[in-house]
C-alpha positions in Angstrom: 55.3 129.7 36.9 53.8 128.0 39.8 55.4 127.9 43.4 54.5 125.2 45.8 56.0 124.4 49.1 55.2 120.5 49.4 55.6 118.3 52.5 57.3 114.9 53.2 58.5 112.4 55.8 62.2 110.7 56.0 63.9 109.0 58.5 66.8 111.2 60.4 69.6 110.3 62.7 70.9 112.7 65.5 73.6 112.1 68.3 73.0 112.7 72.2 75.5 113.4 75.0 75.9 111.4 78.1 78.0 112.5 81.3 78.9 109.7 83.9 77.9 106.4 84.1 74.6 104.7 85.2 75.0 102.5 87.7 73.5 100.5 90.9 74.5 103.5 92.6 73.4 106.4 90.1 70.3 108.4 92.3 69.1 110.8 89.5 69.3 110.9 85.9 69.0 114.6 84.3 67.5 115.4 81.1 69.2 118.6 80.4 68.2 120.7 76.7 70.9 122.8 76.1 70.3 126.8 74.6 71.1 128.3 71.6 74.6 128.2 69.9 75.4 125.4 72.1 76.3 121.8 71.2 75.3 118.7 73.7 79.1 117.6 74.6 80.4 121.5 75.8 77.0 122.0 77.5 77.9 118.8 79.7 80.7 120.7 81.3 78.4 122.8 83.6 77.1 119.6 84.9 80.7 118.3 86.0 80.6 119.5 89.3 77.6 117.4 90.3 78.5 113.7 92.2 79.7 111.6 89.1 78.4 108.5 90.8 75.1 109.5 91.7 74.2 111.9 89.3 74.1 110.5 85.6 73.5 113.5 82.9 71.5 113.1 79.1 71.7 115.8 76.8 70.1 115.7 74.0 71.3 117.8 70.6 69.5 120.4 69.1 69.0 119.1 65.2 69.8 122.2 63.5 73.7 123.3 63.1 74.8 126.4 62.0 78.0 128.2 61.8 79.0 131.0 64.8 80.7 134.3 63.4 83.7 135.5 63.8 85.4 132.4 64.7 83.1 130.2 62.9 82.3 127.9 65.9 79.6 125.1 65.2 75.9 125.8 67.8 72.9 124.9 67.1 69.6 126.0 67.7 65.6 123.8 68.6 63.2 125.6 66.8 62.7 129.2 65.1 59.0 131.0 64.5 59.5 129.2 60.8 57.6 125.8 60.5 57.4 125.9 65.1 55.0 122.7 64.8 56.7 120.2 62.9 59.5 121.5 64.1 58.1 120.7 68.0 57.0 117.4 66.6 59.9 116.0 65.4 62.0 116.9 68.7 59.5 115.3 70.8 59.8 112.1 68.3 63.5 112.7 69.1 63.5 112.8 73.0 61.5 109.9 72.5 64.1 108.0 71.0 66.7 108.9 73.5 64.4 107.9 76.5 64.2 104.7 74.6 67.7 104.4 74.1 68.2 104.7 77.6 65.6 103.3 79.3 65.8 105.2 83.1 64.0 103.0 85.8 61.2 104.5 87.4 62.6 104.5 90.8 65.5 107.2 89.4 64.9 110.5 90.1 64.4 112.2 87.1 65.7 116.1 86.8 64.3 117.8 83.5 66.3 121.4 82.6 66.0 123.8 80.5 68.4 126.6 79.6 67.3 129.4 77.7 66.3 128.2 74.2 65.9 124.4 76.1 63.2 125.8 78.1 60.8 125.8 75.4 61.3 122.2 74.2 61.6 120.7 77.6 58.7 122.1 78.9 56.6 121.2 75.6 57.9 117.2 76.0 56.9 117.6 79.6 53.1 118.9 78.8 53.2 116.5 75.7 54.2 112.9 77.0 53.1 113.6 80.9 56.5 113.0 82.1 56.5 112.7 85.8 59.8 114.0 87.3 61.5 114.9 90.6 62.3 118.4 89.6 61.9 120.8 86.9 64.3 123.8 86.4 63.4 126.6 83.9 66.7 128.4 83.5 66.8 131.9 82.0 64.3 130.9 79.4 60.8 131.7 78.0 57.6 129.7 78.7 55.6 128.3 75.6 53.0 130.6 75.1 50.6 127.8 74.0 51.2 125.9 77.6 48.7 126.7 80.3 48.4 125.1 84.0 45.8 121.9 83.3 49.0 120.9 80.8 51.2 119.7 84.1 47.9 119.0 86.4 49.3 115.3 86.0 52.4 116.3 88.1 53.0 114.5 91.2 52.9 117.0 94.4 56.3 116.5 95.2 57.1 117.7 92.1 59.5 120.3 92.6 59.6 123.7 90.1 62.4 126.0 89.7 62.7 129.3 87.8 66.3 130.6 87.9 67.6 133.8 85.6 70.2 136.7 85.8 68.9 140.0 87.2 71.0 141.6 84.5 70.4 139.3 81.7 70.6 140.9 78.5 67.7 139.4 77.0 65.5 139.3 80.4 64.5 142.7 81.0 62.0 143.6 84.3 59.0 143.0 82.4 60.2 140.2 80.5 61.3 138.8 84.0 57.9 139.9 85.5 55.8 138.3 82.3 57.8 134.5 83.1 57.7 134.9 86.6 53.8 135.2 86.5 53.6 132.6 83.6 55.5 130.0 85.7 53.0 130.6 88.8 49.8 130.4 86.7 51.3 127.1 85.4 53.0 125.1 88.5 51.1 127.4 91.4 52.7 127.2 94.7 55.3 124.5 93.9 57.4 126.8 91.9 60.4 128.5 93.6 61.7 131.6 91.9 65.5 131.9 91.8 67.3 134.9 90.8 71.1 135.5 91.0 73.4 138.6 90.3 74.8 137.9 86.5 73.9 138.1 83.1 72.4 135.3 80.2 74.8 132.5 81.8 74.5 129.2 83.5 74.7 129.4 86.7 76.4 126.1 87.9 76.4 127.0 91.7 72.3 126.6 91.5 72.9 123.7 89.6 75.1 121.6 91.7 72.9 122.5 94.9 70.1 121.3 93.2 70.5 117.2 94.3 71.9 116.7 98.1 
């Protein structure tokens, strides 16, 4: 009996969230990857708080779906250690698409978050396609370990860089906390701001809607 594991191409569809409108008067446009078990439309509510007519929200969905236990909830998840690679390339060919779905003007700033699980693939498309941005926020989530510093040299200087996490986040513990924290400052240097707040693995929407004035 001979096993093989072979290797092939299709073409795949996959839905996106949008919160607000765009419009003449819409200031910045966030690009915000959602964490594990979540779905793109219920990770839009922690972004509702934010000015609806200046601030216009993408959320992109994590491809694979799986079923939550007890209650049997739908979440979904980015990547796992299985297959990480083509995995990472065919979100990036996904972001792609939704960038050129929505076609965001240059002169929009442009907000890239990551929460938990999101951090990984946000920061990976940011290194990757040399996105320039207004802010980045790496929220309670680990840094690629592939990534180093000369991967966001392209960054403008204004670029602003912010690390937020629980102190008592159950999957953060001090030297996890310690290892991102230094990981974060070899990559972005003295632009990145370190933000911690009292709380456990949760989004924390107060950071979030002082973000943007």
């Amino acid at each position: 009996m001979n096993l093989e594991e072979k290797e092939i191409s299709y073409k795949a569809t996959n839905s996106y969230s949008t919160l607000n409108d765009f419009t003449e008067n819409t200031k910045n446009v966030w690009f915000v990857c959602h964490g594990m078990g979540y779905l793109s439309r219920y990770f839009l509510k922690y972004f509702k708080g934010l000015n609806a007519d200046e601030n216009y929200i993408i959320a992109p969905q994590a491809p694979s779906k799986y079923y939550i236990q007890p209650k049997m909830h739908v979440g979904a998840n980015w990547l796992t250690r299985l297959d990480t690679k083509v995995g990472t390339e065919n979100i990036m060919h996904y972001f792609d698409s939704v960038f050129e779905a929505e076609k965001i003007p240059e002169n929009i700033n442009l907000i890239v978050l990551g929460y938990s699980q999101g951090v990984s693939v946000a920061l990976r498309y940011l290194a990757l396609r040399k996105l320039n941005c207004e802010q980045i926020v790496l929220h309670s989530g680990g840094i690629p370990k592939e990534l180093n510093a000369t991967d966001f040299k392209y960054l403008n200087n204004d670029t602003k860089v912010k690390l937020i996490y629980g102190t008592e986040d159950e999957y953060l513990d001090e030297n996890r906390i310690e290892l991102e924290s230094k990981r974060a400052k070899e990559l972005f240097g003295e632009r990145i701001k370190v933000l911690p707040f009292d709380g456990k693995h949760v989004v924390n929407v107060d950071y979030i809607n002082n973000l943007v004035d």
